[in-house]
N, C-alpha and C positions, 0 to 999 in steps of 0.2 A: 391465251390460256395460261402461259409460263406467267406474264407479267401479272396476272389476278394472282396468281400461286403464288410468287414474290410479293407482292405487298401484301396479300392474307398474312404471308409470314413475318413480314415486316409489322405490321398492324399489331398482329400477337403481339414480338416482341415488344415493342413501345407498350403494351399495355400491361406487361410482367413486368417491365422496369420500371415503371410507373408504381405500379403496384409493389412492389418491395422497397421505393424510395417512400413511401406512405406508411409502411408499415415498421421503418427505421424510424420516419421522424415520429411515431405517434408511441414506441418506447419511450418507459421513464426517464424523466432528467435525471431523478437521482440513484446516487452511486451509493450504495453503505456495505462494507464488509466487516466484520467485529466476530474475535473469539476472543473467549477467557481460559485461566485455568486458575488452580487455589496452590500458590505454595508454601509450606511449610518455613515460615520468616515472616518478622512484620514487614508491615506498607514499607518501611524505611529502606529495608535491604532492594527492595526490588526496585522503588526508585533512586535512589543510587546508582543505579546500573544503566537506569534507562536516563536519567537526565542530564549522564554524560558522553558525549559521542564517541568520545576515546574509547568507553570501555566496549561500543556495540559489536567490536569486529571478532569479540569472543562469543557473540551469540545471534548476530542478527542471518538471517536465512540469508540473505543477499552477498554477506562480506567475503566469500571464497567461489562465488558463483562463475566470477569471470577473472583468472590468475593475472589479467594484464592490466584488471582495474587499479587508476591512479584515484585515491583519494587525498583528500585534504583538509583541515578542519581550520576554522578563520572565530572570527568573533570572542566572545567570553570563552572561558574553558569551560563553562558547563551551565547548566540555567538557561535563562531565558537570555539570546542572543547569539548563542552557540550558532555555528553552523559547522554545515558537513556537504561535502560536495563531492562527487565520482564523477569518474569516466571511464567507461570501459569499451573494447571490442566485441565484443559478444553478449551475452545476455541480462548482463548488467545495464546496461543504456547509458544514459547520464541526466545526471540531476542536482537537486540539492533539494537542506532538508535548515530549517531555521527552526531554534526552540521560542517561542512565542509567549508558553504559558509555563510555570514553574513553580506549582503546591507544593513545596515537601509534604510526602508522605501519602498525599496523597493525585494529583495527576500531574501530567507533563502534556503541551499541547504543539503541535510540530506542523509549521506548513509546508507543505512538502512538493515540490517542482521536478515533477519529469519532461523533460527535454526531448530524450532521442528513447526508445523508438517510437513513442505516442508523446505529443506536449502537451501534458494538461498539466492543471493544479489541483491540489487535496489537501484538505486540514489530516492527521491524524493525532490520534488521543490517547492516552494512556493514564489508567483510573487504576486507582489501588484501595480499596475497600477491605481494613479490619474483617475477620472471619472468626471469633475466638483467637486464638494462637496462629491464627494463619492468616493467608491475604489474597484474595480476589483479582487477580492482575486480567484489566480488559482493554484489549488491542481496538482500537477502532480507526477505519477510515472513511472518511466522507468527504463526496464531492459531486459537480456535474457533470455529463456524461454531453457530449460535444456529437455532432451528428458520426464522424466515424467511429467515436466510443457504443455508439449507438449501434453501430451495424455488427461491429465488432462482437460485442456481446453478443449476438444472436444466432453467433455459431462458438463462443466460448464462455463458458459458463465464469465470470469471473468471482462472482462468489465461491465458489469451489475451489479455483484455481491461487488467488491472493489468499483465502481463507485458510487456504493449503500451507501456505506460508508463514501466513501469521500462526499458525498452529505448530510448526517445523521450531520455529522464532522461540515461540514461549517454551518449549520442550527443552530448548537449549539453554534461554534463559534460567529453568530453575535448576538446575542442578549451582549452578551457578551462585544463585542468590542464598539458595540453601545452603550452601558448605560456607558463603560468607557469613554466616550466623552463630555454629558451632564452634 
């Protein structure tokens, strides 16, 4: 009687695990998070700011996250070949970040490498679109979603959560770009 009870229960579970390994792998592959905002400066002032990695540490959500992050920048000073690379203890992770693609005025295209605490890779984008007297500035990342990125998300909302960021990011950015104009 115990050992029917023990493998009923055993049975069940294999067949929950089973069943939530099914419902991980049949989430989307892809990854997209993107916010924008409009500010007050042309496309120029704002890509200035983002096509060089030097100046991100005054406005990126990430650059005071973790006080014991070692960063580094290598490559071109700015443009396309730049890069930028972290490491931190804490919630920064480590990674690196290459500039790729380099419109004045209007995008900057960045491959971007997380390492520790998830390894994947992700293009991200930065589009500056004219607005009359203003400018359009839109964050985007895209990429694939690897089976733990897959599970991951199904208890963390990453839209939300990166989106959060990218929204923190551009907030700081514009005061920023705006006073470089005046």
């Amino acid at each position: 009687m115990i050992k029917k009870l023990i493998l009923g229960i055993l049975a069940v579970g294999v067949i929950l695990i089973a069943g939530l390994l099914i419902v991980i792998a049949m989430q989307p592959d892809d990854l997209k998070v993107s916010r924008s905002a409009t500010f007050n400066a042309p496309p120029a002032a704002a890509f200035e700011q983002v096509n060089d990695f030097h100046k991100w540490d005054a406005w990126s959500p990430w650059a005071k996250i973790d006080p014991t992050m070692k960063v580094n920048y290598a490559g071109a000073p700015s443009g396309v070949g730049a890069i930028y690379t972290w490491a931190g203890t804490g919630e920064a992770g480590e990674g690196k970040m290459t500039i790729t693609k380099s419109h004045p005025t209007e995008h900057v295209g960045i491959d971007l490498e997380f390492i520790k605490p998830f390894a994947s890779t992700n293009v991200t984008d930065f589009t500056f679109k004219p607005n009359g007297d203003k400018t359009d500035v839109t964050w985007t990342m895209s990429g694939k979603k690897n089976f733990v990125m897959k599970a991951f998300c199904l208890v963390v909302d990453i839209d939300a959560a990166i989106g959060a960021d990218f929204e923190r990011g551009l907030a700081q950015l514009k005061p920023i770009v705006e006073s470089s104009v005046k």
